[in-house]
Every structure is written in structure tokens, then in C-alpha cells.
N, C-alpha and C positions, 0 to 999 in steps of 0.2 A: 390714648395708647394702652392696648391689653399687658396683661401681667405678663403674658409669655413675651410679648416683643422688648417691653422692659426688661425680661433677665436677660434675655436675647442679645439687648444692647450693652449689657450690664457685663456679662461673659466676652463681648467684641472689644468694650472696653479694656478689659483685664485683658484680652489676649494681646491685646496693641501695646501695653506698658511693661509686659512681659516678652515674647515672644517678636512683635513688632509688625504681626501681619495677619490677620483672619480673614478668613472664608466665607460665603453663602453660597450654599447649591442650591439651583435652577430661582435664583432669584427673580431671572425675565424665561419667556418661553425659547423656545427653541426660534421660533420665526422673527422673534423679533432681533434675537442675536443673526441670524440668518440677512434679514435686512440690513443691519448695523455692517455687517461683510459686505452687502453689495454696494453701500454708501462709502464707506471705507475703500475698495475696491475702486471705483471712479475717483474719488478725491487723489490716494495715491498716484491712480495713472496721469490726472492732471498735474499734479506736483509733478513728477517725473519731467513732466515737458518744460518746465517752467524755472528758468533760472534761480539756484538756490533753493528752489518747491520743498525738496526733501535732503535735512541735513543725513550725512553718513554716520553713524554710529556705528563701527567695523566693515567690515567685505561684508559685502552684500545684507548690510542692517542698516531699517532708514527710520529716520523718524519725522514727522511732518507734523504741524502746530495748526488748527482748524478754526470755523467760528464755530459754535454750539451750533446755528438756525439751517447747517449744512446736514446735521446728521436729522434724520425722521423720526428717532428715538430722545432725544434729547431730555425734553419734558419730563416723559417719563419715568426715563435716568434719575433726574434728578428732584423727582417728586417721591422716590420710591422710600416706602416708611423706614428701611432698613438705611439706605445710602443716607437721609436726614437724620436718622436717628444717631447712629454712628457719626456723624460732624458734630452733633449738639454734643453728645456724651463726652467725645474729646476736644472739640474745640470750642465748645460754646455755643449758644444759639443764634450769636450773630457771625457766622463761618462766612468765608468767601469761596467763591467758588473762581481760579484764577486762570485756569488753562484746560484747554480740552484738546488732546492729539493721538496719535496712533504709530506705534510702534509695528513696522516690518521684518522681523525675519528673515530672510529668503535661502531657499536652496544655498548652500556653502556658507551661510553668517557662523564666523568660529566663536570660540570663547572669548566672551568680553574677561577687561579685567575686573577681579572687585572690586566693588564703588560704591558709593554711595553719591545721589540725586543733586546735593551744595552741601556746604560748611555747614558743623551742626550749630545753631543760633544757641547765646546766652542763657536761654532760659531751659534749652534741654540741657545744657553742659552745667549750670550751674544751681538750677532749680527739676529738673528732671520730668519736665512738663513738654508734650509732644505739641507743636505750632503750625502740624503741617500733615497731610495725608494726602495718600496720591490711590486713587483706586482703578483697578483694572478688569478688562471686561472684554475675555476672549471671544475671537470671530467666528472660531474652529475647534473640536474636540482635538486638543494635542495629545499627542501620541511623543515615547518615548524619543524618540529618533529625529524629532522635531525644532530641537533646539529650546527645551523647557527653560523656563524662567526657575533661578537658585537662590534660596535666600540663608542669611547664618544670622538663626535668630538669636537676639537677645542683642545683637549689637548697637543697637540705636544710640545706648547708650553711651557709647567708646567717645573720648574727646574728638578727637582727632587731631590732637594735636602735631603729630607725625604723618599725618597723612599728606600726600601731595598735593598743594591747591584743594585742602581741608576735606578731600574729598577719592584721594585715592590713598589705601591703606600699606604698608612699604611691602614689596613681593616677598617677604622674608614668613608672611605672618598669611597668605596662600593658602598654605596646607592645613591651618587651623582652622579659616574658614572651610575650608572643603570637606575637612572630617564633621563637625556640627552641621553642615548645609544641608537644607530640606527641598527638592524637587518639587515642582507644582505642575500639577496636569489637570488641569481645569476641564470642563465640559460647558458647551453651548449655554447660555444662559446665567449660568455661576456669574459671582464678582468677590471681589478681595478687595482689602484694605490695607495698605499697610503706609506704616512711618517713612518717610522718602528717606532717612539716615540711618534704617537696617540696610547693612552692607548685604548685597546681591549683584547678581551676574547674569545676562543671556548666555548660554551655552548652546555646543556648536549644532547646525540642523543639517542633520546627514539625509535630513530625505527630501524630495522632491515638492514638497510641498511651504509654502511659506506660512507664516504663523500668526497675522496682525493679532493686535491686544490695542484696545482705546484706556487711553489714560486722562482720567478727572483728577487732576490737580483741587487741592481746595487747603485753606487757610485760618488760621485765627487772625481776630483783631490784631493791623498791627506787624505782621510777621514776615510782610517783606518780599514775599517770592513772585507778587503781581508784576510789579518792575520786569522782569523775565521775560513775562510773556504778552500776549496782546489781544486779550479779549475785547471784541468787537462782535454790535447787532446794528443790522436793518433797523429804523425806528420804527415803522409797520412791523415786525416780527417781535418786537422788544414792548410794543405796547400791546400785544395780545397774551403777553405770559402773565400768568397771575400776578397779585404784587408778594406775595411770599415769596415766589422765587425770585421776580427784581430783585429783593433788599439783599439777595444773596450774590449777587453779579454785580460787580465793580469793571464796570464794561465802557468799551467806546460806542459813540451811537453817531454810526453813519450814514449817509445816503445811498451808498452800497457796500457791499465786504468788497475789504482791500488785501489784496496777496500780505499772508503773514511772514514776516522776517524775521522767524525763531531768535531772539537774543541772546538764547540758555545754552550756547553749543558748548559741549562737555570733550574737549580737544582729546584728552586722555581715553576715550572711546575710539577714537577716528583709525584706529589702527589694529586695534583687537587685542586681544593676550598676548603679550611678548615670551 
């Protein structure tokens, strides 16, 4: 590892125990986020056909739960010195990698409420140590009008002890988020990282256009949020990844990918901002 990727990671670190979310620009090229859209793109429309395929996350916001060996980028993703680097720095070097899926947008998705991802674990509320990162990796250069993703940083922190189902914060304390809230407009290629327990929002997309964003879930030793989801490979596709990346995938190995039955439906989404 060079000096510069070590401060690099050293900076991504501190921004994640501060702030609760950082950035990389043009991490992958354009074509290959361009790819990752048209892989994305077909998954979608198959889920769409397929009972339960894609849960609702508000009007017109879906979200759909993947196996990695569907997308053409996958490897890569998760071979990429920054995405590794940033698991080890905050979660250790034995990280899991626990869920791969993609967040829809569409024309009319309004304001979500603020939320946050599950109940913050033991060891953030009591020891102040992050268990859990969730990184995102837009399809499309979003544009204002779009329905941007909102974050109010520093929150990770909050207990939640008041929170609904540990996870929605009470509508009284809204405007506090919205005043601190920081907009994100990504471009082709970029990736983010952030704490799944900073409180954030999809907001509403007034344009014509829809917005995917893929989400790597990943994990420390330990932390609990695999149960949720339902990582599954091909044993031909699973025996040709390196064993680096194996030791990082706590996966099922099947004879073929079997329709995923997202477990994690977050009911408090389902309706939008009241």
C-alpha cells in the first residue's frame, strides 16, 4: 500500500467517525459505471415481473436484493484498493461482505422519512466503534431535480433510543436534520461510504429521470446484519474468485441463484414522508 493510499484511507477513516460518510471521485471509469446501469437496468425489470422481485421503499422507490455473479463489475468492486482499504481501516481485515442490491428512484419517489438502515448495535452506542458500512455507487450523473440522496452528519452517533423501531427518529427533531443535512450529487464512476446509522433520506425526484445507486453492504466480525440478507453464488462462479475475496463472502453456494426474499423490509419507508 502507497503512502498516499494510506492517508487516503487514514482521512476516509476519520471522515466515517466524524461526519459518518466519504467520498471517492471517478473511482471506476465512466463505462464501467455505464455497464453496472445496464446490468442494473435488466435485473430491475426482472424483479418488476416477479412476485415480491422489488420491495417498495415509498411511491415509486424500489429496492431489490441481488447475487454479486449477476452484476459484470462485481470483482472489481470489490477488489478495488480503496473499497478494501476503507473495510480494513474500519472494520478489520476480516470484514464481510453481506449484501449487494440497488436502490430505484423513479420519476414521482417523494421524501423519504429520516432514518436510519437497523437499530444502532451495542458496541456503537456503548463503545463508539462503527460494525457496519454500506457503500454506494451511482448509475447516472444526478442532477439536482433528481431526487439526491441527504445525509445529517455526525449522527451515527445518536442512541436511538427514541427512535421508532430503533430506526426512525420522532418527526419533532426533522427540521434539525434538514438544517445540518448535506445533499450528494455524485458522478458516474464516484463511490461513498458511509455508516448505515447516519440518519439520511432519499428526497423527492421531480424529473423524469430515475436514479439507481448499488449498495455493498459489508460487516465486522460478528455484527449481525448477514441474517437480513441472502448472499448466494453459483459453485463454478464462487470457485473462480480469488481466495482473498472468498474469505470475505459468507455466502450460500448453490446449484443455481435462487429468487432473493429480501428479509430487511424497512415498513416505515413504505409510505414516504408523512
Amino acid at each position: 500500500m502507497t503512502k498516499t493510499l494510506d492517508s487516503e484511507l487514514e482521512a476516509a477513516r476519520e471522515a466515517l467517525y466524524t461526519a459518518g460518510i466519504v467520498g471517492r471521485q471517478g473511482a471506476f471509469s465512466r463505462e464501467w459505471a455505464r455497464e453496472l446501469g445496464e446490468d442494473i437496468g435488466a435485473l430491475f425489470a426482472e424483479a418488476l415481473e416477479r412476485p415480491n422481485g422489488a420491495l417498495g421503499r415509498g411511491p415509486n422507490r424500489y429496492y431489490v436484493e441481488i447475487s454479486p455473479e449477476q452484476l459484470r463489475g462485481f470483482e472489481e468492486l470489490v477488489t478495488h484498493p480503496w473499497v478494501t482499504g476503507v473495510c480494513e481501516a474500519v472494520l478489520g481485515p476480516d470484514y464481510e461482505i453481506i449484501e449487494v442490491g440497488f436502490d430505484v428512484p423513479g420519476p414521482g419517489a417523494q421524501n423519504q422519512p429520516w432514518h436510519r438502515d437497523f437499530p444502532a448495535p451495542e458496541e456503537t452506542v456503548r463503545d463508539r466503534r462503527l460494525t457496519s458500512l454500506a457503500f454506494n455507487l451511482t448509475t447516472v450523473d444526478v442532477e439536482p431535480d433528481m431526487g439526491p440522496f441527504e445525509v445529517a452528519p455526525g449522527t451515527q452517533w445518536e442512541d436511538g433510543a427514541d427512535f421508532e423501531h430503533g430506526m426512525f427518529p420522532p418527526k419533532s427533531e426533522a427540521a434539525r436534520y434538514a438544517a445540518i443535512a448535506e445533499q450528494k450529487l455524485p458522478k458516474m464512476g464516484d463511490i461513498s461510504a458511509r455508516s448505515a446509522l447516519t440518519i439520511h433520506r432519499g428526497t423527492a425526484n421531480r424529473s423524469q429521470k430515475s436514479r439507481p445507486v448499488l449498495v455493498l453492504g459489508v460487516d465486522a466480525p460478528g455484527a449481525g446484519n448477514a441474517e437480513r440478507h441472502d448472499l448466494q453464488f453459483t459453485q463454478g462462479y464462487y470457485a473462480r474468485l480469488d481466495d482473498e475475496v472468498r474469505r470475505h463472502l459468507p455466502a450460500r453456494i448453490v446449484p443455481e441463484l435462487e429468487p432473493i426474499e429480501q428479509a430487511h423490509t424497512i415498513e416505515g419507508l413504505v409510505m414516504g414522508e408523512a
